[in-house]
Backbone atoms as SQL, in Angstrom:
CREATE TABLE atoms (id INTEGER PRIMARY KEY, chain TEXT, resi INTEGER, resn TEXT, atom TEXT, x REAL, y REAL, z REAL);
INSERT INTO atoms VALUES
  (1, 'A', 1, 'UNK', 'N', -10.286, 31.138, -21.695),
  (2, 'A', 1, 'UNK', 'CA', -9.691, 32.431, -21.875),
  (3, 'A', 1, 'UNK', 'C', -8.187, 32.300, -22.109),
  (4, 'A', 2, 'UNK', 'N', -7.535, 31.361, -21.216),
  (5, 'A', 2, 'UNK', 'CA', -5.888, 31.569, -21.388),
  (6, 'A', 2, 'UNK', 'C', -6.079, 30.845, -22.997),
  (7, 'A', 3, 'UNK', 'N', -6.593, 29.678, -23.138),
  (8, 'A', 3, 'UNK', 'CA', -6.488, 28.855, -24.178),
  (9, 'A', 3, 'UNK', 'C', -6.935, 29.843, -25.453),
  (10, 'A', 4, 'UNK', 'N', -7.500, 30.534, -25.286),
  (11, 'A', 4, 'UNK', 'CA', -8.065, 31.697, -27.008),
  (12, 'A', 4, 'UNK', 'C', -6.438, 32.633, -26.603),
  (13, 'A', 5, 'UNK', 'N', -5.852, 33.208, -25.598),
  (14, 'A', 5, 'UNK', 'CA', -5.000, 33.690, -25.338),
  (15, 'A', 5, 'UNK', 'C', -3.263, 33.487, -25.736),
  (16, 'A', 6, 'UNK', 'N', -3.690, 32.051, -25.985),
  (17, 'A', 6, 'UNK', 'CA', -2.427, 31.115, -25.884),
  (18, 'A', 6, 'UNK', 'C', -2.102, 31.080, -27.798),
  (19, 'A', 7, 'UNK', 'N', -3.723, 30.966, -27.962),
  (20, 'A', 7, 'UNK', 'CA', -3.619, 31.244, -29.278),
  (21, 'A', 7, 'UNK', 'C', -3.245, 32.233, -30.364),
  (22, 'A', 8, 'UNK', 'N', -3.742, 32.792, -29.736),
  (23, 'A', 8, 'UNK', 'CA', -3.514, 34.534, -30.483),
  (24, 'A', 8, 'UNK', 'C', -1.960, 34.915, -30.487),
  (25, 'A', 9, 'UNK', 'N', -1.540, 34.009, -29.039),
  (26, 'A', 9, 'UNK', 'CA', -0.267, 34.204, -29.200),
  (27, 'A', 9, 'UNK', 'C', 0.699, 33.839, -30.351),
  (28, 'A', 10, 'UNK', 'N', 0.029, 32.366, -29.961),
  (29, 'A', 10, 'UNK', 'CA', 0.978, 31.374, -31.367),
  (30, 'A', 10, 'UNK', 'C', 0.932, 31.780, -32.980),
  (31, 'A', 11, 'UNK', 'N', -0.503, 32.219, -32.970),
  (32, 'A', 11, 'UNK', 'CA', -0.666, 33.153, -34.498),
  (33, 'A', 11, 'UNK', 'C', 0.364, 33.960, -34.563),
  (34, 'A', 12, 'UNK', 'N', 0.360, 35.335, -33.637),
  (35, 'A', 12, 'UNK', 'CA', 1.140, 36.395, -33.773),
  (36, 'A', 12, 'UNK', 'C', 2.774, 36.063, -33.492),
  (37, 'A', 13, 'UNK', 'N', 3.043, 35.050, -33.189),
  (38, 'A', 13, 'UNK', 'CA', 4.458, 34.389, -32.988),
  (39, 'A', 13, 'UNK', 'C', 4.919, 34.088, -34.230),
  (40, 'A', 14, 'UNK', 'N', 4.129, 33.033, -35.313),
  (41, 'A', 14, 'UNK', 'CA', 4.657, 32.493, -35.901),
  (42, 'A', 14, 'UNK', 'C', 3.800, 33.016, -37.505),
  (43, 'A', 15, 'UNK', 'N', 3.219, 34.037, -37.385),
  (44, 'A', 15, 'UNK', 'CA', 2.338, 34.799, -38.649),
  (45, 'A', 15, 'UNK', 'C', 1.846, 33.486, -39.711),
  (46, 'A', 16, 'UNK', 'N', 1.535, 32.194, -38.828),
  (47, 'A', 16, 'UNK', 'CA', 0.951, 31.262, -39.799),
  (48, 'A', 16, 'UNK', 'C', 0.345, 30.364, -39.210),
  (49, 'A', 17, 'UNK', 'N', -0.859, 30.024, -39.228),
  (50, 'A', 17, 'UNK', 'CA', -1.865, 28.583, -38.917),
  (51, 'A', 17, 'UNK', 'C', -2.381, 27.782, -39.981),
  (52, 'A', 18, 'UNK', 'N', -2.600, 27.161, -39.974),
  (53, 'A', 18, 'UNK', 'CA', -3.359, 26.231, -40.448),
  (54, 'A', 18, 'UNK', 'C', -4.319, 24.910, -40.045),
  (55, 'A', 19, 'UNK', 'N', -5.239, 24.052, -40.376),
  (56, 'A', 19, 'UNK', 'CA', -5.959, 22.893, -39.531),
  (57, 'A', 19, 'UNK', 'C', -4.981, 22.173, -38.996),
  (58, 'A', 20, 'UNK', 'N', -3.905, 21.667, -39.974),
  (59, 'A', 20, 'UNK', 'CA', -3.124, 20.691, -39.162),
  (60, 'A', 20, 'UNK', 'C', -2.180, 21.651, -37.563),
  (61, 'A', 21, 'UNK', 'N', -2.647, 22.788, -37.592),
  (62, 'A', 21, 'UNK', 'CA', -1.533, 23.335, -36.614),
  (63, 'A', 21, 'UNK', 'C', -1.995, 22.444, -35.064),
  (64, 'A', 22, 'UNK', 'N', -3.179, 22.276, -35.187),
  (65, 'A', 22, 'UNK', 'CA', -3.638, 21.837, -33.837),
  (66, 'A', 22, 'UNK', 'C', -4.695, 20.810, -34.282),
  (67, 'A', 23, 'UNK', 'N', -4.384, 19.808, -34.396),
  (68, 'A', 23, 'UNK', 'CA', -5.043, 18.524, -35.114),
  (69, 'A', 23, 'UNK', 'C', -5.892, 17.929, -33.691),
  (70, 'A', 24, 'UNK', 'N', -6.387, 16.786, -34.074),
  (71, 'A', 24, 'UNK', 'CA', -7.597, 16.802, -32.905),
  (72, 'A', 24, 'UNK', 'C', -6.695, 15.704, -31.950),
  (73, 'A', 25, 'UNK', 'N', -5.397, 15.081, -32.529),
  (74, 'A', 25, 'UNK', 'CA', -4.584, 13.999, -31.659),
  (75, 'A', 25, 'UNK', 'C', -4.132, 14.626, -30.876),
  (76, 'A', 26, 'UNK', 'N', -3.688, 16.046, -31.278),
  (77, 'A', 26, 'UNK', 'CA', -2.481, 16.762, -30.419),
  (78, 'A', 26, 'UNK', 'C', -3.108, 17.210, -29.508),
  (79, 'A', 27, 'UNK', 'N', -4.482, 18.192, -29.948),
  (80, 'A', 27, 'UNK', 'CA', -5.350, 18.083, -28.602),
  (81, 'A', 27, 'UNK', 'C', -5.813, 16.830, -27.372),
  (82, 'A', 28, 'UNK', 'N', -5.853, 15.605, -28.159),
  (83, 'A', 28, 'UNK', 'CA', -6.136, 14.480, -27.004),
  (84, 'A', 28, 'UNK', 'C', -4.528, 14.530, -26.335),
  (85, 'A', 29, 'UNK', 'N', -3.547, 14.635, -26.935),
  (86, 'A', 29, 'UNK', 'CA', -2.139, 14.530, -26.296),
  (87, 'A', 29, 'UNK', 'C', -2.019, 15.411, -25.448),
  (88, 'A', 30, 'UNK', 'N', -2.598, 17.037, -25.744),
  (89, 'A', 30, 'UNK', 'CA', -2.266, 17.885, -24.377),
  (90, 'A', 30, 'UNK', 'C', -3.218, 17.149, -23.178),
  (91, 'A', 31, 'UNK', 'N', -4.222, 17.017, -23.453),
  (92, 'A', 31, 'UNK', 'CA', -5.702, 16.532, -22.280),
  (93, 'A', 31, 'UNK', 'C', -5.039, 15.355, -21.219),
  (94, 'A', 32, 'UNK', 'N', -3.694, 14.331, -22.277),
  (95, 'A', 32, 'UNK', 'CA', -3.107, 13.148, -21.446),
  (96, 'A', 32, 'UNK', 'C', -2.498, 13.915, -20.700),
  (97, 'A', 33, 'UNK', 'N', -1.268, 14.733, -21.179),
  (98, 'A', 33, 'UNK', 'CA', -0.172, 15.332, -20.933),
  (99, 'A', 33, 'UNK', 'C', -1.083, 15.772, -19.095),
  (100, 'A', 34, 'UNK', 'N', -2.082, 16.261, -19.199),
  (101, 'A', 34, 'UNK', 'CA', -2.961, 17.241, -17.943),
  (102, 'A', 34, 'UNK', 'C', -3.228, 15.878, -17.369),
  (103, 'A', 35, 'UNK', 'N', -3.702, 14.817, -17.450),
  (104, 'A', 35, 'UNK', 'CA', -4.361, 13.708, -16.625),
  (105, 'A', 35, 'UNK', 'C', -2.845, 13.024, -15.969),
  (106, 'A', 36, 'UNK', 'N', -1.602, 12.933, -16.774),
  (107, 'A', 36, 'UNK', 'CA', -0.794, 11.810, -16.304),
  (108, 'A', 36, 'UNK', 'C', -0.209, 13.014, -15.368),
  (109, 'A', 37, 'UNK', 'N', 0.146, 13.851, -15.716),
  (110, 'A', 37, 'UNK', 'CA', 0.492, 15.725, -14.836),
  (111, 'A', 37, 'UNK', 'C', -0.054, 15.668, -13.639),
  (112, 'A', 38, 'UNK', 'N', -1.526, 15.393, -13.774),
  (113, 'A', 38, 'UNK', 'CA', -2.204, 16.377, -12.746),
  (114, 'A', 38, 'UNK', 'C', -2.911, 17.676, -13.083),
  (115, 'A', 39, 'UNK', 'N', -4.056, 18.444, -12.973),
  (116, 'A', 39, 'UNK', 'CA', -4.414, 19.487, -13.234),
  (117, 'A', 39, 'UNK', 'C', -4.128, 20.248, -12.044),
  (118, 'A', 40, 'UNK', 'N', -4.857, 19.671, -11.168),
  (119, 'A', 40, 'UNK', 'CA', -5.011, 20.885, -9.458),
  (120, 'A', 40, 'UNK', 'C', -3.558, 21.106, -9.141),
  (121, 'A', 41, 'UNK', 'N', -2.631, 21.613, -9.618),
  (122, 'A', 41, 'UNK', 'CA', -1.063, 22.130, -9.693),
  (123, 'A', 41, 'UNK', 'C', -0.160, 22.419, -10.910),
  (124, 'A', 42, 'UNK', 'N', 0.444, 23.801, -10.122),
  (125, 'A', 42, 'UNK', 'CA', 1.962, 23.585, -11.153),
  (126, 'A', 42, 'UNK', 'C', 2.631, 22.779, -10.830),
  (127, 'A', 43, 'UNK', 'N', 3.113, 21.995, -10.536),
  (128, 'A', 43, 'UNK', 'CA', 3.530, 20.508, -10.213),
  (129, 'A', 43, 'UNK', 'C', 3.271, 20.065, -11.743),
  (130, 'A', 44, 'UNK', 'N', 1.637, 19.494, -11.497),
  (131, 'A', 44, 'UNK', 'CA', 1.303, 18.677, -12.093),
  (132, 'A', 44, 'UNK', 'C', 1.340, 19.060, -13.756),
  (133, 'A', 45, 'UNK', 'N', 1.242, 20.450, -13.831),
  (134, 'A', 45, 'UNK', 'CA', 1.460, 20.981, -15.191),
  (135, 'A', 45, 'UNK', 'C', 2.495, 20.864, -16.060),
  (136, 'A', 46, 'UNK', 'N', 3.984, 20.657, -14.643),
  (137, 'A', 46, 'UNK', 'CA', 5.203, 20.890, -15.478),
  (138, 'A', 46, 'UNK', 'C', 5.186, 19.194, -15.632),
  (139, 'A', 47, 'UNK', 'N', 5.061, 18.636, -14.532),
  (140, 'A', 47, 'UNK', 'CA', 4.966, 16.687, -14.856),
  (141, 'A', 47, 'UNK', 'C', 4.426, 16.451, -16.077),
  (142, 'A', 48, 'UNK', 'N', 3.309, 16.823, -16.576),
  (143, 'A', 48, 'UNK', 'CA', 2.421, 16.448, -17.711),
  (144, 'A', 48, 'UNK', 'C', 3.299, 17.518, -19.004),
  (145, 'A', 49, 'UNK', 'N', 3.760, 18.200, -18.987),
  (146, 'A', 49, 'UNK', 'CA', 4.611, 19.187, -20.390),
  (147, 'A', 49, 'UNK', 'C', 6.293, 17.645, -20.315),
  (148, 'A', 50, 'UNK', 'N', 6.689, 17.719, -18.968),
  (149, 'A', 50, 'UNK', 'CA', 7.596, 16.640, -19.196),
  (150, 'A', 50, 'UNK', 'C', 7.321, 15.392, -20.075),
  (151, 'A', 51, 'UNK', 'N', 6.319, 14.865, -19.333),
  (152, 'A', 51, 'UNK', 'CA', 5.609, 13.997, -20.065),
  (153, 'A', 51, 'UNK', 'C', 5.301, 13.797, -21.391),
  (154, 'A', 52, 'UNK', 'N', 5.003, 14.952, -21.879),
  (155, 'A', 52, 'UNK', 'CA', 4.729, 15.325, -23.588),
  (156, 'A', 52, 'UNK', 'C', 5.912, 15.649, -24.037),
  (157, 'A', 53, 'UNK', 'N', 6.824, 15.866, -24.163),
  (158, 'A', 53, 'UNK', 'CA', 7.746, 15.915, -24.562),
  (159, 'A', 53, 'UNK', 'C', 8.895, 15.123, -24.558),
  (160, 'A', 54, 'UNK', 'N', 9.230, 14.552, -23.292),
  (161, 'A', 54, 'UNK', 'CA', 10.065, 13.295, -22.842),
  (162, 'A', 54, 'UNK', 'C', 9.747, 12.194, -23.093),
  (163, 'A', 55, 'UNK', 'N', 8.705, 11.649, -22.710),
  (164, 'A', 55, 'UNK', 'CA', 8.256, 9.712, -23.123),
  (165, 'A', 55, 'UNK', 'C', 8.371, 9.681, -24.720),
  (166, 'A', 56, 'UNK', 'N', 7.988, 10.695, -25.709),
  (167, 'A', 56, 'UNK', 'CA', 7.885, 9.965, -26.991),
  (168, 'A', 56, 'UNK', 'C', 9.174, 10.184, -27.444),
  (169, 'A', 57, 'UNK', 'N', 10.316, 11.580, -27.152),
  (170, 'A', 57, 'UNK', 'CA', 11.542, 11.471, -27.482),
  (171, 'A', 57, 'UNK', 'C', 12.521, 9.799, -27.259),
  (172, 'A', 58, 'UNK', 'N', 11.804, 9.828, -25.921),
  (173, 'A', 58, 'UNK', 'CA', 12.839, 8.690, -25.377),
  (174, 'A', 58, 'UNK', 'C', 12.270, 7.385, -25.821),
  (175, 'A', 59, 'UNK', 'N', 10.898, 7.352, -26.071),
  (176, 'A', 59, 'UNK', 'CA', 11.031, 5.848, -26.749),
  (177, 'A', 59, 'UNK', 'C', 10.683, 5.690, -28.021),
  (178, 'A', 60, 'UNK', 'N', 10.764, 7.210, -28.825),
  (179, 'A', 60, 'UNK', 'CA', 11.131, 7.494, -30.814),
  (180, 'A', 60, 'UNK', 'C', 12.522, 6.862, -30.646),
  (181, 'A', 61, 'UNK', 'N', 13.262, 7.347, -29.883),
  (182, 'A', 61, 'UNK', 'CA', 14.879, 6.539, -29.525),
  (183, 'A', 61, 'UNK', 'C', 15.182, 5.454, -29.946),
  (184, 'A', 62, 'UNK', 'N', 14.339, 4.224, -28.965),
  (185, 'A', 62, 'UNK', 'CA', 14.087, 2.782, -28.763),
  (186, 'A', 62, 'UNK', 'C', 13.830, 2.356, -29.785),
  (187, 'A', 63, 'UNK', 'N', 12.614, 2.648, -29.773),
  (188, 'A', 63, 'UNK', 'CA', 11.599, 1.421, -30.598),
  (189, 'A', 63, 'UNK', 'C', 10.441, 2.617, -31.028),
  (190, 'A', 64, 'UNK', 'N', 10.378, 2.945, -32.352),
  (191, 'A', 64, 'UNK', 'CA', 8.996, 3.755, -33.031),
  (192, 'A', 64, 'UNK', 'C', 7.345, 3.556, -32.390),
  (193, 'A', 65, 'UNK', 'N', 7.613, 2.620, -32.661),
  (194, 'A', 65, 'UNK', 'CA', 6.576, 1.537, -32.891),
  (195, 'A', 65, 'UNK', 'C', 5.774, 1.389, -31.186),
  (196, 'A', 66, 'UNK', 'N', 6.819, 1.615, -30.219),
  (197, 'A', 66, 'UNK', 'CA', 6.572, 1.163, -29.138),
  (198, 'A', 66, 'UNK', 'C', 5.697, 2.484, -28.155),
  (199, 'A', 67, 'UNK', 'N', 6.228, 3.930, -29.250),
  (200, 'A', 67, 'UNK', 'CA', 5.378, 5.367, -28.360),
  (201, 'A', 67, 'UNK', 'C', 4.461, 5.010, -27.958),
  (202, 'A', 68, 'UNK', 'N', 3.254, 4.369, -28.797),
  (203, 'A', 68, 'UNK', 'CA', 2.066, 4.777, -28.534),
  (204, 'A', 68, 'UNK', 'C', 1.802, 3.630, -27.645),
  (205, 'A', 69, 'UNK', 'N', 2.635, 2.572, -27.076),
  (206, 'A', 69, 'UNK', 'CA', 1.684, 1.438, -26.168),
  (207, 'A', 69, 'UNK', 'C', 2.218, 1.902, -25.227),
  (208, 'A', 70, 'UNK', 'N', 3.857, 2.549, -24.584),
  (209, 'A', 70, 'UNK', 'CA', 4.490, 3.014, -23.607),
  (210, 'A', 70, 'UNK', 'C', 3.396, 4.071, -23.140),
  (211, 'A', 71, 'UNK', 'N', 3.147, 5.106, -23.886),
  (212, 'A', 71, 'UNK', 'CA', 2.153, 5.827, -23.225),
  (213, 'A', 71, 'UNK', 'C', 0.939, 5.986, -22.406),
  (214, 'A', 72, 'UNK', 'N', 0.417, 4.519, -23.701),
  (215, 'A', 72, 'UNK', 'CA', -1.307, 3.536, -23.441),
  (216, 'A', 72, 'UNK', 'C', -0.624, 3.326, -22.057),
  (217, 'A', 73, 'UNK', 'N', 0.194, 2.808, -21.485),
  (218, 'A', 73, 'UNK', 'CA', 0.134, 1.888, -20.164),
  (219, 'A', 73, 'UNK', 'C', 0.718, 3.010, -18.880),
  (220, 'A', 74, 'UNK', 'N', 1.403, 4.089, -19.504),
  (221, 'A', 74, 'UNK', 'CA', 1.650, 4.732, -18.732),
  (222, 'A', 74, 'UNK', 'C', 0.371, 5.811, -17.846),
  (223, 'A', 75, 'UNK', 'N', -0.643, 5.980, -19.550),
  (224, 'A', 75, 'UNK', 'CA', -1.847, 6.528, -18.170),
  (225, 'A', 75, 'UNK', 'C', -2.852, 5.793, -18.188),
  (226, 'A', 76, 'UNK', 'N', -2.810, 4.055, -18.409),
  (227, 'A', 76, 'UNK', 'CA', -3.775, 3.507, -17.866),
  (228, 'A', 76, 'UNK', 'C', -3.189, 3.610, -15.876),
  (229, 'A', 77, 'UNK', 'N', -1.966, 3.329, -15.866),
  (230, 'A', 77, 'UNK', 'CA', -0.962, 3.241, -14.886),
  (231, 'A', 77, 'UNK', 'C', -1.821, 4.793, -13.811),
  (232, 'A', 78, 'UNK', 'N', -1.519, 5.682, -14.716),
  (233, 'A', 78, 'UNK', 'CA', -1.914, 6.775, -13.323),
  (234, 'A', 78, 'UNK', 'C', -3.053, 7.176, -13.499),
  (235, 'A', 79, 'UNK', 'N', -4.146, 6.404, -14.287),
  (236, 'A', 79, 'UNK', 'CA', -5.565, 6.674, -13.893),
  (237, 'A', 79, 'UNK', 'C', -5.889, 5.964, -12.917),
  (238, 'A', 80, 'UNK', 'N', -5.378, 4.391, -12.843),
  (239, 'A', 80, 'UNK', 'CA', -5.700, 3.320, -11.708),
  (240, 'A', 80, 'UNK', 'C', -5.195, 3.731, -10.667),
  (241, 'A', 81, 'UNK', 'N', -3.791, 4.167, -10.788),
  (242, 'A', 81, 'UNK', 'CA', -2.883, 4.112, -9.316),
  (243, 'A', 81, 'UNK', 'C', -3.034, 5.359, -8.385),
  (244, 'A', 82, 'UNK', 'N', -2.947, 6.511, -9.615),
  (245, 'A', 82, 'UNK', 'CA', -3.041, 7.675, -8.688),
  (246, 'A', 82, 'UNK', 'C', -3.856, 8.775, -9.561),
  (247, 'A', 83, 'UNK', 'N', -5.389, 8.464, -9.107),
  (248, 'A', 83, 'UNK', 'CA', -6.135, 9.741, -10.158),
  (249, 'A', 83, 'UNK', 'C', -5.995, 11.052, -9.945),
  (250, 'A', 84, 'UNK', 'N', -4.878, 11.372, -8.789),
  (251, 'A', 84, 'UNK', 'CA', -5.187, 12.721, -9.368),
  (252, 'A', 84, 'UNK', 'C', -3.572, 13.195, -9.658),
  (253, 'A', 85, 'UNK', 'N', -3.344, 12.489, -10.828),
  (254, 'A', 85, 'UNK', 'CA', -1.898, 12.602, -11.689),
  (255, 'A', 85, 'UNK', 'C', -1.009, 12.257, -10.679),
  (256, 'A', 86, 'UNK', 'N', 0.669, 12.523, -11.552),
  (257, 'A', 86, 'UNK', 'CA', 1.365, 12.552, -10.517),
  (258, 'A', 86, 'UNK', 'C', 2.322, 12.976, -9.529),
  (259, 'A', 87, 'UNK', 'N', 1.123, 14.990, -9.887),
  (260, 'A', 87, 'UNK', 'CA', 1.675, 15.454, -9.150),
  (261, 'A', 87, 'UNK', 'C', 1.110, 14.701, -7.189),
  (262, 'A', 88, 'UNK', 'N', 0.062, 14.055, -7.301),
  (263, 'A', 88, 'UNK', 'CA', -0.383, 13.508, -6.180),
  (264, 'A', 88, 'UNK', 'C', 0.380, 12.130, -5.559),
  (265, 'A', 89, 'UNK', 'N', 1.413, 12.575, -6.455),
  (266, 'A', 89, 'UNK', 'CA', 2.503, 10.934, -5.821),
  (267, 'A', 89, 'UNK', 'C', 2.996, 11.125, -4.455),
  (268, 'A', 90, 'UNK', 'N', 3.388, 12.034, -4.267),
  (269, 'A', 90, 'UNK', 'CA', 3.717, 12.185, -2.438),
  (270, 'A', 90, 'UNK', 'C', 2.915, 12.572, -1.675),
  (271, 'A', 91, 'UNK', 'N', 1.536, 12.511, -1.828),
  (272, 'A', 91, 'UNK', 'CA', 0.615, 12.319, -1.198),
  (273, 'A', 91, 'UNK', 'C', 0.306, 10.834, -1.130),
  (274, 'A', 92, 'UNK', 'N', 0.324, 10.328, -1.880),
  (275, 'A', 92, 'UNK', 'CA', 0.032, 8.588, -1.649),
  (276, 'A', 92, 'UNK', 'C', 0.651, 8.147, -0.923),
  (277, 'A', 93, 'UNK', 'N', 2.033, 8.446, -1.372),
  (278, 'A', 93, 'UNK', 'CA', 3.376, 7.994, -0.740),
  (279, 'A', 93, 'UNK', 'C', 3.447, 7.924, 0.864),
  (280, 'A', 94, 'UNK', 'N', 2.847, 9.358, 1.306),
  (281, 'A', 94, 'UNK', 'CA', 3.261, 9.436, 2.569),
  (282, 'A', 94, 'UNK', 'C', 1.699, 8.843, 3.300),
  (283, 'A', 95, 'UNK', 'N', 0.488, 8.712, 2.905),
  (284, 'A', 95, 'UNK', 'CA', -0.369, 7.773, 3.283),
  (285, 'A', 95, 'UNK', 'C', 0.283, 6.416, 3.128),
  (286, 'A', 96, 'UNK', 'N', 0.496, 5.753, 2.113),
  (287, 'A', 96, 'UNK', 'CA', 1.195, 4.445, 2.529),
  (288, 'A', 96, 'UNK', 'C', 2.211, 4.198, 3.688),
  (289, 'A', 97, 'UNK', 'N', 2.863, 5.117, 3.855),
  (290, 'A', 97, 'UNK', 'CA', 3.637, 4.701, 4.853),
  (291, 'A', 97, 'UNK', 'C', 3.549, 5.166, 6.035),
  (292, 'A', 98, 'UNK', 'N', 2.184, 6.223, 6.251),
  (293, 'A', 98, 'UNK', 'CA', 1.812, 6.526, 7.364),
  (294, 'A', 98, 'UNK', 'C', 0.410, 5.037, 7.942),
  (295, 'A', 99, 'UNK', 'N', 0.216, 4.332, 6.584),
  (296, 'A', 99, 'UNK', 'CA', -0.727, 2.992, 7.110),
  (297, 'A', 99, 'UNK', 'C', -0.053, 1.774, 7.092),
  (298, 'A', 100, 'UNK', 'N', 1.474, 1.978, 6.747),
  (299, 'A', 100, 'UNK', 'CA', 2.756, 0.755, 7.440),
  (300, 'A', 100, 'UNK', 'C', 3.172, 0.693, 8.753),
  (301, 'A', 101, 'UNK', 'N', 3.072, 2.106, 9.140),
  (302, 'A', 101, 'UNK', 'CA', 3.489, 2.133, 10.130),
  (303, 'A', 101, 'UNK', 'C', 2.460, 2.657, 11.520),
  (304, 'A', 102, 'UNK', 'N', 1.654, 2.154, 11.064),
  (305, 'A', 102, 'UNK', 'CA', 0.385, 1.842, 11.737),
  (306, 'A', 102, 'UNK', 'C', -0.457, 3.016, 12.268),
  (307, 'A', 103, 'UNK', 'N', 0.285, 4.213, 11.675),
  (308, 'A', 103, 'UNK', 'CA', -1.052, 5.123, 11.408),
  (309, 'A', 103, 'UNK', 'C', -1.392, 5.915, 13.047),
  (310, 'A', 104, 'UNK', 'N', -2.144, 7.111, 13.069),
  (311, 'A', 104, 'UNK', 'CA', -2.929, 7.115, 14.340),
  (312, 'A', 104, 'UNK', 'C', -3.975, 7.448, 13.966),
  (313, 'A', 105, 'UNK', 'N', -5.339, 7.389, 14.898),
  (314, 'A', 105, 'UNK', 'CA', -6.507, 7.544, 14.817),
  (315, 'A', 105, 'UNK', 'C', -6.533, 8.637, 15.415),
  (316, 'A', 106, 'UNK', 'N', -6.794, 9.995, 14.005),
  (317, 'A', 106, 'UNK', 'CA', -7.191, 11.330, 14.297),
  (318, 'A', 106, 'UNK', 'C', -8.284, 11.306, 15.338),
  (319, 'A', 107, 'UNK', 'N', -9.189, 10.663, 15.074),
  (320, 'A', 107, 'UNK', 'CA', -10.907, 11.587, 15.533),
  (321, 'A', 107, 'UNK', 'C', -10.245, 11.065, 17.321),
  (322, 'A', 108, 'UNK', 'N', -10.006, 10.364, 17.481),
  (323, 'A', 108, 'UNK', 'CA', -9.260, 10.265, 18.996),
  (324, 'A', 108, 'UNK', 'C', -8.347, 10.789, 19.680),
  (325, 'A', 109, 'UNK', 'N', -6.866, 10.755, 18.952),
  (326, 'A', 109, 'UNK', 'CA', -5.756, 11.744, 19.658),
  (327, 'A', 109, 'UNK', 'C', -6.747, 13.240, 19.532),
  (328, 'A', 110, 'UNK', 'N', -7.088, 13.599, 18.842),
  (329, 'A', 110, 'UNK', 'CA', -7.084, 15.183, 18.683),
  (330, 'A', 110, 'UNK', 'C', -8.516, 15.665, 19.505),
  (331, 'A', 111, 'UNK', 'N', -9.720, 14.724, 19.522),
  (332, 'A', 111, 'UNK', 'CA', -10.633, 15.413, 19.747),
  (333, 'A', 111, 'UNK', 'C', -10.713, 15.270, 21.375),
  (334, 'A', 112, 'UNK', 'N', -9.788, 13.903, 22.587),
  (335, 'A', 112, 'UNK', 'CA', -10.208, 13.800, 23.898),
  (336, 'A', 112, 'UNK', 'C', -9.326, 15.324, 24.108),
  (337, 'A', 113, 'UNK', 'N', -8.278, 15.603, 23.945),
  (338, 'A', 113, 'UNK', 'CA', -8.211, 16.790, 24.764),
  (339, 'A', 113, 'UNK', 'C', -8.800, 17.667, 24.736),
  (340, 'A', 114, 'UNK', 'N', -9.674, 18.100, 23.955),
  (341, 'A', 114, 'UNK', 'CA', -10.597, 19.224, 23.303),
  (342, 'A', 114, 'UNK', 'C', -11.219, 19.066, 24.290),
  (343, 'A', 115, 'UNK', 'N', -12.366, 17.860, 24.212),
  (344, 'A', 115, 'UNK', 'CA', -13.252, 17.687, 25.486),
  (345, 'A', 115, 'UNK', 'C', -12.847, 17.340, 26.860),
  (346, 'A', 116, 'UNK', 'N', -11.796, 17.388, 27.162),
  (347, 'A', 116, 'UNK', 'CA', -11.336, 17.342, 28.184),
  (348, 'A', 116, 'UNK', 'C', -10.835, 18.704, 28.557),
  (349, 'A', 117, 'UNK', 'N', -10.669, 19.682, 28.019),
  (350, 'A', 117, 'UNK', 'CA', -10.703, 21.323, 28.545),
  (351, 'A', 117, 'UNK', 'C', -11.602, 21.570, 28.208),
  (352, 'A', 118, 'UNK', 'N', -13.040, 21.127, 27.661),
  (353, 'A', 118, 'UNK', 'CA', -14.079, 21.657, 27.884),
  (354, 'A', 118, 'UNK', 'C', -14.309, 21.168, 29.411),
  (355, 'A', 119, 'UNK', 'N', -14.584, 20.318, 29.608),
  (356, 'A', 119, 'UNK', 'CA', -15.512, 19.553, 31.045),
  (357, 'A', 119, 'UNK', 'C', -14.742, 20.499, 32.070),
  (358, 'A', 120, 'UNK', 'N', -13.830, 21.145, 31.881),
  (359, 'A', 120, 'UNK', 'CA', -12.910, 21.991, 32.712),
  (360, 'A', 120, 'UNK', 'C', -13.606, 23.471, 33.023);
C-alpha cells in the first residue's frame, strides 16, 4: 500500500515515468539498502537510505570500479555479523560486553526471590 502510494506520488511529482524509472537493480538496491538498514525500525530505515546514498557517493569518489565490491562485502558483512541490520548493532554490542564481563544468570537472580515470597 505505502509502496503503490509512494508511487502515485512520484508520478504526480514529476508528471513523467517510464521502465527505466524503477529498473529491476534499483529495486534489488532499495531491498539491500532495507537488509544492511534493518527493517524492524526507523533506525534501521534511515541506516539503510544512508547507506544508499552514501557508500556509492563515497566510493564513485575513490575508485568507480570499486562500488559494487565495497557494497558486495559490506552486506555480506551484516548478513553474517548482524542479521538483523544495523540498526541491531547496539544490541549486539551490549550482549558482547554483557558476556565479557561475565554476564548474570537471569533464570536464577530473578526467579529465587519470587519463590521465596511464595513459600512465605
Amino acid at each position: 500500500m505505502f509502496g503503490g502510494g509512494a508511487g502515485f506520488l512520484y508520478v504526480v511529482a514529476l508528471q513523467y515515468t517510464s521502465s527505466e524509472t524503477l529498473s529491476f537493480a534499483h529495486s534489488i538496491e532499495l531491498v539491500i539498502a532495507v537488509i544492511v538498514g534493518g527493517a524492524g525500525s526507523i533506525v534501521g530505515s534511515i541506516l539503510g537510505g544512508l547507506f544508499y546514498v552514501l557508500v556509492p557517493q563515497i566510493t564513485n569518489s575513490i575508485n568507480p570500479a570499486a562500488t559494487t565490491i565495497v557494497e558486495g562485502v559490506v552486506i555480506l558483512l551484516v548478513l553474517f555479523l548482524l542479521p538483523g541490520g544495523l540498526a541491531s548493532l547496539p544490541r549486539v554490542l551490549a550482549r558482547l560486553a554483557r558476556r565479557r564481563r561475565g554476564g548474570h544468570n537471569v533464570g536464577s537472580s530473578t526467579a529465587e526471590p519470587a519463590l521465596e515470597e511464595t513459600k512465605k
